[in-house]
Every structure is written in structure tokens, then in C-alpha cells.
C-alpha positions as CSV (number, residue, x, y, z in Angstrom):
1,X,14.7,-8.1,12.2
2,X,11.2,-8.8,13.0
3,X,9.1,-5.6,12.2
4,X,5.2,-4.6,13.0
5,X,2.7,-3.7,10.4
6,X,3.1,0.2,11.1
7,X,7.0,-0.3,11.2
8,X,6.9,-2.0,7.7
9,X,3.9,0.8,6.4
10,X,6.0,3.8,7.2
11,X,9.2,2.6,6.2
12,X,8.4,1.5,2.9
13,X,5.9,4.1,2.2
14,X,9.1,6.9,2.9
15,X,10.9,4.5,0.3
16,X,8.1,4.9,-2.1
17,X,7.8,8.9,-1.8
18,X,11.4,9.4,-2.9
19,X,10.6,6.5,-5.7
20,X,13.5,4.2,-4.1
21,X,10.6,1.1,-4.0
22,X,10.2,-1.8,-5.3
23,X,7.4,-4.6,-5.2
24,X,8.5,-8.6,-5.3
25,X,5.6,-10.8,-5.9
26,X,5.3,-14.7,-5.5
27,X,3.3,-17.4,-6.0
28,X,1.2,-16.8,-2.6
29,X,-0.6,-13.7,-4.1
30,X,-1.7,-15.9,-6.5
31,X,-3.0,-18.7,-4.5
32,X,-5.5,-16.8,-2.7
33,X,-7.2,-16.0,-6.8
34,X,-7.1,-20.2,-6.6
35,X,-3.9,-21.1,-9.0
36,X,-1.8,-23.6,-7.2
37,X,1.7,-23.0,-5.2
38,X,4.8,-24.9,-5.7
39,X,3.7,-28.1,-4.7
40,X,0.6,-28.3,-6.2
41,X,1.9,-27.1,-9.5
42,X,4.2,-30.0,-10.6
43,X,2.4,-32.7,-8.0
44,X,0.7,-34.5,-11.4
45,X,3.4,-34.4,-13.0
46,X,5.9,-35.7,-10.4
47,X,3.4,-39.0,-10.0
48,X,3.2,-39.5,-13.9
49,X,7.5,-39.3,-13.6
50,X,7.4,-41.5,-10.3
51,X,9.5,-38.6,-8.4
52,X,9.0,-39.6,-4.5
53,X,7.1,-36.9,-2.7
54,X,9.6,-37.1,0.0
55,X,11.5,-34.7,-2.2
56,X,10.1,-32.2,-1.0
57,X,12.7,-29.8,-2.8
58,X,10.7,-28.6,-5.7
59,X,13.5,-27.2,-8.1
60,X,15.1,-30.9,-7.6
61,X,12.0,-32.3,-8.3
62,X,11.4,-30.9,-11.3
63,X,14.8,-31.2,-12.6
64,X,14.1,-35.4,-11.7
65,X,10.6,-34.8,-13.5
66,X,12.2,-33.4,-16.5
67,X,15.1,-35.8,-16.9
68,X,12.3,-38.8,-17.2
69,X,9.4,-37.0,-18.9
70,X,12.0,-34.0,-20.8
71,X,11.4,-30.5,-19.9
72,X,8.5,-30.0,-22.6
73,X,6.2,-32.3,-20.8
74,X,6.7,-30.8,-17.7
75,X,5.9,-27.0,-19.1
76,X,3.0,-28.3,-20.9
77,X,1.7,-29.5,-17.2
78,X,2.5,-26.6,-15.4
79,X,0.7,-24.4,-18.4
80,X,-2.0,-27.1,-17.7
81,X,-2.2,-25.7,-14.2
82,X,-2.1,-22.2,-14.3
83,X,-4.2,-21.4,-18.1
84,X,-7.1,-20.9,-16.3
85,X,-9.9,-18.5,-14.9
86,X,-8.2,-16.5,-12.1
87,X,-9.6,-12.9,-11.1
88,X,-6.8,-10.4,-9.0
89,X,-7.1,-10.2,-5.4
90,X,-7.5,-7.0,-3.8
91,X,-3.9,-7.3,-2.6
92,X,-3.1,-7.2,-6.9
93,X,-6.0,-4.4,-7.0
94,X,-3.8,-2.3,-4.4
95,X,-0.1,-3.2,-5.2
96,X,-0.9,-2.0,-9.0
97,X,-2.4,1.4,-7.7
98,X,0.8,1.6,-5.8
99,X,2.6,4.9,-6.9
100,X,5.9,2.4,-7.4
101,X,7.7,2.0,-11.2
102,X,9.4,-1.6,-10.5
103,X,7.3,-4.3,-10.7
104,X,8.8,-8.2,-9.8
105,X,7.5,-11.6,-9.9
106,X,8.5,-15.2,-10.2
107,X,4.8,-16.4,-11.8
108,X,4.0,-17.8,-14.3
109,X,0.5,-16.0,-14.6
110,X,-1.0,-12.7,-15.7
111,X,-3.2,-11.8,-12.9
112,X,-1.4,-8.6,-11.9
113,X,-0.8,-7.5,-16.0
114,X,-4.4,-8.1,-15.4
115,X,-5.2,-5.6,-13.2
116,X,-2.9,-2.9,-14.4
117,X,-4.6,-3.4,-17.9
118,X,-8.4,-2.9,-16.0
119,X,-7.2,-0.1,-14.1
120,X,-5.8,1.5,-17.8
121,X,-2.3,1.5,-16.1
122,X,0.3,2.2,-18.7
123,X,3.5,-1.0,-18.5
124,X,6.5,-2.2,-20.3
125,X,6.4,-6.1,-19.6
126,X,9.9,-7.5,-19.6
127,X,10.2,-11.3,-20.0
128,X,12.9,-12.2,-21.8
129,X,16.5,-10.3,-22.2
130,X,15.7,-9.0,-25.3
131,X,12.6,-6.5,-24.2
132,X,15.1,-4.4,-22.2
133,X,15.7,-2.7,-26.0
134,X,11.7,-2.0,-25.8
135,X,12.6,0.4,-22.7
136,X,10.1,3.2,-21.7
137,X,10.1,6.6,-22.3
138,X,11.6,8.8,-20.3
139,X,9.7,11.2,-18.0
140,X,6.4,8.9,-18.3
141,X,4.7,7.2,-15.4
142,X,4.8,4.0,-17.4
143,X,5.6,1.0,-14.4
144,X,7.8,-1.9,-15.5
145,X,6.1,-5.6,-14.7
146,X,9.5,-7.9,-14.8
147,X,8.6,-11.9,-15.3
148,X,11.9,-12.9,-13.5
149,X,10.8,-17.0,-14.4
150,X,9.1,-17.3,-17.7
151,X,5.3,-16.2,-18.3
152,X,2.4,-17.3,-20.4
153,X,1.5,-15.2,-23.5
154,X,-1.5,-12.7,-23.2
155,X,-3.9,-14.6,-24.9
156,X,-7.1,-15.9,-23.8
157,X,-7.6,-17.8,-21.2
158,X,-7.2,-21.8,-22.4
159,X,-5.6,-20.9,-25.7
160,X,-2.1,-19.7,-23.9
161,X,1.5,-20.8,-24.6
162,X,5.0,-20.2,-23.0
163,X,6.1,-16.3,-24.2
164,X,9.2,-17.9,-22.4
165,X,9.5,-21.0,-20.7
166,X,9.6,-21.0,-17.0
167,X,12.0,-21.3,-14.4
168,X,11.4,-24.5,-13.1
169,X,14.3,-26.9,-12.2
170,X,17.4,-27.1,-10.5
171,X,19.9,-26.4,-13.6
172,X,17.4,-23.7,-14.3
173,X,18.1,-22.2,-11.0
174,X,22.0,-22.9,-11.1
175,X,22.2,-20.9,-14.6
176,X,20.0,-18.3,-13.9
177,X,23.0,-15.4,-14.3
178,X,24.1,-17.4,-17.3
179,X,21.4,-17.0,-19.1
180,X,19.5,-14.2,-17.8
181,X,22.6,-11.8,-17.0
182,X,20.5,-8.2,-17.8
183,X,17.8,-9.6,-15.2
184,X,20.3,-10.5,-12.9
185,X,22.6,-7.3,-12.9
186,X,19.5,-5.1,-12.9
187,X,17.7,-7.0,-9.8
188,X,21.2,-6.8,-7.6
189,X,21.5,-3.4,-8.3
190,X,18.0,-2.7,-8.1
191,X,18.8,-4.4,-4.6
192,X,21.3,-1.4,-3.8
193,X,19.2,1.1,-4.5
194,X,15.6,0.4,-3.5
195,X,13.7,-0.7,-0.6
196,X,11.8,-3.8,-1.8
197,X,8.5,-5.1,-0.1
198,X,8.2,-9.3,-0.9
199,X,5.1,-10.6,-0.8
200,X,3.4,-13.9,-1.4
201,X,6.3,-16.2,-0.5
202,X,5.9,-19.4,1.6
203,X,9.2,-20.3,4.0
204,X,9.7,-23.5,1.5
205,X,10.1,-21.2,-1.4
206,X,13.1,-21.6,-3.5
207,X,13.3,-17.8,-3.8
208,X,13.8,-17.2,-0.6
209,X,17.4,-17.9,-1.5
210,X,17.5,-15.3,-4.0
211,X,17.0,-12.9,-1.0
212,X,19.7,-14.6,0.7
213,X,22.2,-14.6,-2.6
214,X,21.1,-10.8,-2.5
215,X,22.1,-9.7,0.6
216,X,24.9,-11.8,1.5
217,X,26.5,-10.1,-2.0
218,X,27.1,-6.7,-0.4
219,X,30.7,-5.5,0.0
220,X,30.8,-5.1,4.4
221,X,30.8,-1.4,3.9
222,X,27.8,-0.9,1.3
223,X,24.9,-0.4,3.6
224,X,21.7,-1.6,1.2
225,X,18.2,0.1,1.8
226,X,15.7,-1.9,4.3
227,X,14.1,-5.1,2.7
228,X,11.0,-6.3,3.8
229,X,9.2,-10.1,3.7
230,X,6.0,-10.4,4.8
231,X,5.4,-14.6,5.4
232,X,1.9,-16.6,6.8
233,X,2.7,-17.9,10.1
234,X,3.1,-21.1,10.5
235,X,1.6,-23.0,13.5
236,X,1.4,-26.8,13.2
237,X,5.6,-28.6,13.3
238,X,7.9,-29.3,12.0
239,X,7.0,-26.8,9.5
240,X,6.4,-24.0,12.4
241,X,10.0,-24.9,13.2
242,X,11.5,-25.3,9.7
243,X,9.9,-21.3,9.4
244,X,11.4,-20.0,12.3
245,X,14.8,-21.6,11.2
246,X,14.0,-19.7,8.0
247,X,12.9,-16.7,9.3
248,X,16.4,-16.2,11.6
249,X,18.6,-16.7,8.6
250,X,16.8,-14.1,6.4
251,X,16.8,-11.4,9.5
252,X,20.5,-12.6,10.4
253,X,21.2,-11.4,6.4
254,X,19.6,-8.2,7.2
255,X,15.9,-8.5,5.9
256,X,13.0,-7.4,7.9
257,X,10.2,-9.8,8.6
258,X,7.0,-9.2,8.8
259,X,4.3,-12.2,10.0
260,X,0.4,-12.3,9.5
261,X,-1.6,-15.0,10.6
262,X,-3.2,-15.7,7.4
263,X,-3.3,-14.9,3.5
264,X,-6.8,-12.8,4.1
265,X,-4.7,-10.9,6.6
266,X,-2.4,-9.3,3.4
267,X,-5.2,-7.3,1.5
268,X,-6.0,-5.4,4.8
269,X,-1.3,-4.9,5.0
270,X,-1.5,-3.5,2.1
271,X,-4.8,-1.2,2.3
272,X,-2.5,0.2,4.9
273,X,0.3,0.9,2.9
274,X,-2.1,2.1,0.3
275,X,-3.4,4.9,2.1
276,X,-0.1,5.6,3.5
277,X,1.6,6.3,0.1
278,X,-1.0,8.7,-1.1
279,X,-0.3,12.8,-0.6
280,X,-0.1,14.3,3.0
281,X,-3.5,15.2,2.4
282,X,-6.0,15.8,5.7
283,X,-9.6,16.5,5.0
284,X,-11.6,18.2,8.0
285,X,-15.0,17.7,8.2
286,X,-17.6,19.0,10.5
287,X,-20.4,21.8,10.7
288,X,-21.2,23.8,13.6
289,X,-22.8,27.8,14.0
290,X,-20.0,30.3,13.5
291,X,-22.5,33.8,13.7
292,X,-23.0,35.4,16.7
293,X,-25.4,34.3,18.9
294,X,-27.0,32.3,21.1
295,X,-26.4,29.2,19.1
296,X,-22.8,29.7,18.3
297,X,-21.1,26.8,19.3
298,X,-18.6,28.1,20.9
299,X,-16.3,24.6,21.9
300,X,-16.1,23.7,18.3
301,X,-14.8,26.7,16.7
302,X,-12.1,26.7,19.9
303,X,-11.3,23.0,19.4
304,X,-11.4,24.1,15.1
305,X,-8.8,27.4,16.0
306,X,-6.6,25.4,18.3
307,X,-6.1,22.4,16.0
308,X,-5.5,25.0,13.4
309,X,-2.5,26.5,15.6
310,X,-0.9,22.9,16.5
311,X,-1.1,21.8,12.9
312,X,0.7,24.8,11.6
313,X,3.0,24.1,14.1
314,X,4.3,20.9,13.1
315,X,7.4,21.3,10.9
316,X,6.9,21.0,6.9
317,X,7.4,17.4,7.1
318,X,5.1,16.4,9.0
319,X,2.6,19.2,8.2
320,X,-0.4,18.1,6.5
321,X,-1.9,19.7,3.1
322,X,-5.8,21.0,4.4
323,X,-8.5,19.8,2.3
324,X,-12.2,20.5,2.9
325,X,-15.8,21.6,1.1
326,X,-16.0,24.6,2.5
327,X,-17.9,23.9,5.6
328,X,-17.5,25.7,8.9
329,X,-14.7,23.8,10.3
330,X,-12.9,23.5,7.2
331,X,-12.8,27.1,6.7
332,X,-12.3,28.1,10.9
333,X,-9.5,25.8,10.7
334,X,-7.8,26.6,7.2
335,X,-8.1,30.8,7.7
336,X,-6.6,30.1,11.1
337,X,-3.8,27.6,9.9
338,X,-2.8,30.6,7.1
339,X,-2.7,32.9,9.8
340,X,-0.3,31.1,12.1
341,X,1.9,30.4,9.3
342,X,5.0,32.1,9.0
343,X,4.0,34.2,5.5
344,X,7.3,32.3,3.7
345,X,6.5,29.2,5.2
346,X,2.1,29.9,3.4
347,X,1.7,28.2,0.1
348,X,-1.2,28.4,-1.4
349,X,-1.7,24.2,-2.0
350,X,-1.3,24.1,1.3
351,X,-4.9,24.6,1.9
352,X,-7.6,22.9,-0.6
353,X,-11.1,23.9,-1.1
354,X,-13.4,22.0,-3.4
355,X,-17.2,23.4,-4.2
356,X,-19.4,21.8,-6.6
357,X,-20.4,24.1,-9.5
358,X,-22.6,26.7,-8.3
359,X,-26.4,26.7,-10.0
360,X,-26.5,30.6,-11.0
361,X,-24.0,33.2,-12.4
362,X,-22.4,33.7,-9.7
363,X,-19.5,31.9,-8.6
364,X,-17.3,34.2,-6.3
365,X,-17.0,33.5,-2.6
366,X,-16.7,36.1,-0.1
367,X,-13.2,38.1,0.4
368,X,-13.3,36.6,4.3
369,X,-13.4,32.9,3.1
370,X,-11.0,33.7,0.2
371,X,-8.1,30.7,1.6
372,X,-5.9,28.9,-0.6
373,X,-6.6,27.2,-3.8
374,X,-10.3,26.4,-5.1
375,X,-11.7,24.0,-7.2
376,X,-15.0,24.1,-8.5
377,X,-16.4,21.0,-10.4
378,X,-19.6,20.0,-11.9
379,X,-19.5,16.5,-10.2
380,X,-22.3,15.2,-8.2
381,X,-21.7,15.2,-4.5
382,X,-21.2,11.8,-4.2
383,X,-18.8,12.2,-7.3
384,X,-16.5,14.9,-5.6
385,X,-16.3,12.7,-2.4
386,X,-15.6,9.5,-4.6
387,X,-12.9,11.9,-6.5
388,X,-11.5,13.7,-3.7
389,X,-11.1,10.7,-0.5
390,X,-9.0,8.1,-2.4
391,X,-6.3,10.6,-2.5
392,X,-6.7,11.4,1.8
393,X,-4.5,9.5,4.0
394,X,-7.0,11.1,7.3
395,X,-10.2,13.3,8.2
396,X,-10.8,14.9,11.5
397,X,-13.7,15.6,12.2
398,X,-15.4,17.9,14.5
399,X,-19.1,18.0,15.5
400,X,-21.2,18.1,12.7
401,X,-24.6,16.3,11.7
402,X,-26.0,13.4,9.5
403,X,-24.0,14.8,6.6
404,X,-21.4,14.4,8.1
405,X,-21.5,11.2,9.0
406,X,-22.4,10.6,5.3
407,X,-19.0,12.2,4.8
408,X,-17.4,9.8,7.3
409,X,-19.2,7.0,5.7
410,X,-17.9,7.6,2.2
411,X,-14.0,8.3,3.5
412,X,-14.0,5.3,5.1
413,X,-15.3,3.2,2.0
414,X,-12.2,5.2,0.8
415,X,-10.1,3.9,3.9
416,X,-9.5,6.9,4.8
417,X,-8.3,7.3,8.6
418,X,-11.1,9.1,10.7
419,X,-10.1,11.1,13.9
420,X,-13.2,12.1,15.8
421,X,-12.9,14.8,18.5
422,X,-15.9,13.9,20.8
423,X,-15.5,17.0,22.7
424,X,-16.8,18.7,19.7
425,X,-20.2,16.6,20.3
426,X,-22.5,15.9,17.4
427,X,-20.8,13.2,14.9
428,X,-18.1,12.8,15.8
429,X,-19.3,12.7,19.6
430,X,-21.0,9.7,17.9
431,X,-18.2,8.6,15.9
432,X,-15.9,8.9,19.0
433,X,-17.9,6.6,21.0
434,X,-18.7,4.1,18.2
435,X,-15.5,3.9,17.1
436,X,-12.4,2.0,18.9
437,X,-8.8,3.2,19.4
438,X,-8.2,-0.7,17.6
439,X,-10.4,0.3,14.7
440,X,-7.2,3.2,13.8
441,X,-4.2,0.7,14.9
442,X,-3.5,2.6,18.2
443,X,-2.3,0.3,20.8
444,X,0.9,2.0,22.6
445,X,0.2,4.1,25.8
446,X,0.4,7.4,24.7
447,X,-1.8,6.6,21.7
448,X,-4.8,5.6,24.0
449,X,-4.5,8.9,25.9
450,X,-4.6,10.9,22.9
451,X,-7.4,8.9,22.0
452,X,-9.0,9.4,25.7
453,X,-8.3,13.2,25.1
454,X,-10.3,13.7,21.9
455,X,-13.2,13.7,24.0
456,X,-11.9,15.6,27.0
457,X,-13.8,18.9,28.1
458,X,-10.9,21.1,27.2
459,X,-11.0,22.3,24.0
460,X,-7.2,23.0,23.9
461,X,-6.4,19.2,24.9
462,X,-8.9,17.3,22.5
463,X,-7.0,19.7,19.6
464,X,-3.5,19.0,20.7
465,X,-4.4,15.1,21.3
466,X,-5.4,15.5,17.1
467,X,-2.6,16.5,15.8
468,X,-0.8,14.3,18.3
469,X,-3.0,11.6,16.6
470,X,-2.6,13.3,12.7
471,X,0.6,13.2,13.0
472,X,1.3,9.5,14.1
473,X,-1.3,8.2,11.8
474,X,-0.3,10.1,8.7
475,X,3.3,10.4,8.8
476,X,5.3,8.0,11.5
């Protein structure tokens, strides 16, 4: 089944909140740090053997490269090809942040060991049948990288040798369970059990018939979790063809694919998924008079109390956590979303406030603004919002001035998901008319009226059109 980008984002992201996730990664994520794909891998050493490129089947090539050079000349090449200076992608960046256990890959390389290891991510690296004894510890957050073909020992670049030889030909491929049969039974029943998201895997991969293997398996009544590929399109034939051959036989077994136009196109799929798998956290941002007056703004606190009431509204599971700084929407609409709550349904983590550190003795705040939990830190303020956005999946924001846009600036760095409601004027009248409904993914019909409504002139219709908006964005 052919799936969108916010079909495959939601449904893996509900896969990885109940931890039934799994990442598969191939050789494609690596070719966009510059290390070569299947072809280019063994292409000097099929010359050197004489192997005609018309095989174009590279497990049979290799097996014909080995049987005239032997197998340690054509490891030595491939270790040739890959021990070298290769920085992760952003795609490697994101997937290690990924709050998943089960890591698996057919390379050869180190490049996402890499990354957890610069972003002081704790891992049990499995390579050969024998480090299933090292398992982790229960209870830890430790993630599991599995080297399904072989890897390169973590040495320095240029001075690296096999920690097991790869994966490589044809009789490697045909005795696979033979003499890997831990990796094996743990990957099918991994299979059973968890959603798993390949990525980096051309149509002309041999691995794409270890997803086949994999789901044609299944007993006719064991219905698996949803599997997702996400392949480059394509465009120039026969290969276009060959692809679209391949991609009916993997959605006929069951797999969902997913297409992007090109490699640069998968950092930006799995920013999405990124943000997506964080809490169900929704910061509101915004500043507007709240004393009596002649300046109390008067559409923004209605638009603040409304939103408020819809939110609370929503049932628990698709009811945001509140997070704010304490400024006057973020306490209008947190006092009003505790008072709509049912008081069994009111927990205080529902509601977040987070004040830097104040500069006298004094650190109460007033019995009115006294709303669910507090934090106070000494961070700078550029610090807290550095601390506190990478862990927002959305902000709405409503009116406020150039700090606020400052705000908005430094969620989005954050890619954080920013709902303006123009009616509100001020920044996020700005925002709203800067911004496009595109720029948040919203293309079906009643997306772009919620989008029109934001900056409608009733205050009750922009705040219902929000959590309309919250609730697609952050949770469907």
C-alpha cells in the first residue's frame, strides 16, 4: 500500500510511543555522507575479476568476483571503499535521537555508532552471534545497533579491519540462517512484533528480498504490525519500470510504501517523524494586556479562554500537555484549561510553567497564577528555550510582540510546529500572514479552512479552528 508522509509519520510514531518500533537502515543513508552503494562498492573489483557488468545482480557478482580473486581479496576492496572520512547525515543525527531501542543495518560502516557516540547515546552493538551474551541491562535506555552483514572495527579511520566479514555474495545470502540463526530468529520475530520504518534502500537492493522472505513467512491468520519503506523515485526507464514492478510486489506482501523524489528529501521525512515522537507537549506563546482598562485586549484573552475550553475538551488522548513562561496567554489559557477540566480528569503535569531563576529573595508567584507544576532554572533565556522546544511537537501563538517572534524564531530552529491565530493580531497576525498553510503540511479542504479561520473576526471560530489544527498536527 502506497502511504503519504503524514500517513507513514503518525503511524509509526504510535508504534514508537508504545515502544513496538523498529529502524532498518541501508546503504542509501550512507551514500548521501559520500561512501558508495552496491554497485560502486565492488565495481573495481569486479573489473580486476573480469565479471561482466551486465550482471547487474550484485550478490552474484560478488560470489563470481570471489570464486576468481577468493573472498579475502574482495573484503580487502570493499574495506578499501568504505575506511574512509564520512560525517552522519542529519537523517543519522535524527534516527539516533529517535526514542526507539532496535537499531538495524546491513552496512558495513560506522557512521550511525558515530552519531550515537557524539550524542553520548548509551548502545550494545551486536555483530556477530556471540555478543547476544553481552546483552543489556534491564530497565536501562541503552538502544541496540545490530550489524546484520559484517562491520568494520571501531578504529580510526584508515587503520580499520573486518570485526566480521561482510555479507557480500550469493552463498553468503543463501546461508544466512545457517550461520547467523540468533540474528535471524530475533529479526522475524522482531518482524511480529514491531512496526519497522526501512530506510535507505534502492529498488535493486538485495535486501529488499529480506522484506519479502519476512512477510510472506507469516501463518494466514497472524496479522504482523504495519511495515514501512520509504524508496527515491525513480524517473528515467527501464529502471522507473523495474521500481514500480518492485514496489507492487512489496505492497502486494503487505508493506507500505512511501516515495520521495530525492535523498535530500529524507532528512526533512524524518524531522517530521522526529518532532512527532516527542511528548504531547504544546507551548503557547503570546502577550497581550489582561488589567482592566482601556488597553485590555479584549479579542485575545477571548480567543486565549476559548481555546482553553476546546482543548480541555478533547479526550485524554488527544489532549495536549500545556507548556508556557508564564506570559499572559500562557497563564489565561492554562487557569482556564484547569478550570474546564473535570477535577479527576486535572493532573498537575498537565500544565507546565518554566520561569528563569528570579534575581532577589523572592521567588513565590501570586496565589491567582498558582497552575500546575513550576520549574524555575537558572538558564539563560536563550538556554530555557534551547532546553525546553526540542521536546514541543507545536506552539500556538496568540498576539504578542517582537519577543515573541523571537520565541517563534527559536521553536522553529527547534522544528517545532507554529499555529498563528491572526485574529489575535500582533505576531502572530504577522506570522499568519507570512506564513503558508504548505509551510505546516496542510493541504486537504478542511485543513485550509481551519487555516482561513485562524484569522477570522470571531474569536470563538479562530480558537476552535486551533485546536482543530493542534489536534491534526500533533496527534493524527
Amino acid at each position: 500500500m502506497s502511504v503519504t508522509a503524514k500517513e507513514l509519520v503518525a503511524q509509526f510514531a504510535d508504534a514508537v510511543a508504545v515502544g513496538d518500533a523498529a529502524v532498518f537502515i541501508g546503504a542509501g543513508t550512507s551514500q548521501a555522507s559520500g561512501l558508495p552503494g552496491w554497485a560502486d562498492l565492488i565495481e573495481h573489483a569486479r573489473v580486476q575479476a573480469n565479471v561482466p557488468a551486465e550482471i547487474t545482480d550484485a550478490p552474484l557478482a560478488a560470489q563470481y568476483i570471489a570464486n576468481t580473486n577468493g573472498a579475502g581479496a574482495l573484503h580487502a576492496e570493499i574495506k578499501r571503499m568504505i575506511d574512509r572520512p564520512a560525517s552522519p547525515t542529519t537523517a543519522h543525527r535524527i534516527l539516533a535521537q529517535l526514542p526507539i531501542r532496535d537499531y538495524w543495518t546491513t552496512n558495513y560502516d560506522l557512521l550511525i555508532e558515530d552519531t550515537m557516540e557524539e550524542q553520548g547515546t548509551s548502545y550494545q552493538w551486536v555483530v556477530g552471534e556471540q555478543d547476544y551474551s553481552r546483552g543489556t541491562a534491564a530497565g536501562t535506555n541503552t538502544k541496540r545497533v545490530t550489524k546484520m552483514h559484517g562491520s568494520l572495527t571501531r578504529e580510526e579511520v584508515g587503520q580499520r579491519s573486518w570485526e566480521v566479514p561482510p555479507v557480500i555474495t550469493r552463498s553468503d545470502f543463501e546461508r544466512y540462517e545457517e550461520l547467523h540463526p540468533i540474528t535471524w530468529t530475533r529479526l522475524r520475530a522482531s518482524w511480529l512484533t514491531n512496526s519497522f520504518l526501512f530506510l535507505g534502500l534502492s529498488f535493486d537492493d538485495p535486501n529488499l528480498n529480506l522484506l519479502l522472505r519476512l512477510s510472506r513467512s507469516l501463518p494466514a491468520d497472524i496479522d504482523a504490525p504495519p511495515h514501512f519503506v520509504v524508496f527515491t523515485r525513480k524517473t528515467d526507464q527501464p529502471d522507473a519500470r523495474l521500481q514500480q514492478l518492485r514496489v507492487s510486489d512489496l505492497e502486494d506482501s503487505g508493506v507500505n510504501v512511501h516515495m520521495i523524489d530525492a535523498h535530500e528529501n529524507l532528512g526533512p521525512l524524518v524531522r517530521q517523524l522526529e518532532v512527532r515522537c516527542r511528548p504531547a507537549m504544546l507551548f503557547i506563546s503570546g502577550s497581550f494586556p489582561l488589567e482592566e482598562g482601556a488597553d485590555r485586549d479584549t479579542t485575545a484573552i477571548d480567543v486565549a479562554e476559548f481555546l482553553a475550553i476546546t482543548l480541555a475538551g478533547l479526550d485524554k488522548q488527544t489532549r495536549p500537555t500545556l507548556v508556557s513562561f508564564g506570559g499572559p496567554a500562557g497563564q489565561v489559557v492554562s487557569k482556564r484549561f484547569r478550570d474546564t477540566l473535570p477535577p479527576a480528569e486535572y493532573q498537575p503535569d498537565s500544565v507546565r510553567f518554566y520561569y528563569r531563576k528570579a534575581r532577589g529573595s523572592d521567588e513565590s508567584i501570586p496565589i491567582e497564577h498558582r497552575v500546575g507544576m513550576v520549574t524555575f532554572t537558572e538558564r539563560s533565556l536563550d538556554d530555557m528555550r534551547d532546553f525546553v522546544f526540542p521536546q514541543l511537537r507545536a506552539m500556538a501563538v496568540i498576539a504578542g510582540g517582537s519577543r515573541t517572534l523571537d520565541e517563534v524564531r527559536s521553536a522553529r530552529n527547534h522544528d517545532v510546529l507554529v499555529i498563528p491565530i491572526g485574529v489575535t493580531g500582533g505576531a502572530a497576525k504577522q506570522l499568519w500572514d507570512e506564513m503558508k498553510p504548505s509551510d505546516l503540511g496542510l493541504k486537504q479542504d478542511d485543513e485550509l479552512t481551519w487555516w482561513g479561520q485562524l484569522n477570522d473576526g470571531a474569536p470563538a471560530l479562530a480558537a476552535h479552528a486551533a485546536s482543530k489544527l493542534i489536534k491534526r498536527l500533533m496527534f493524527e
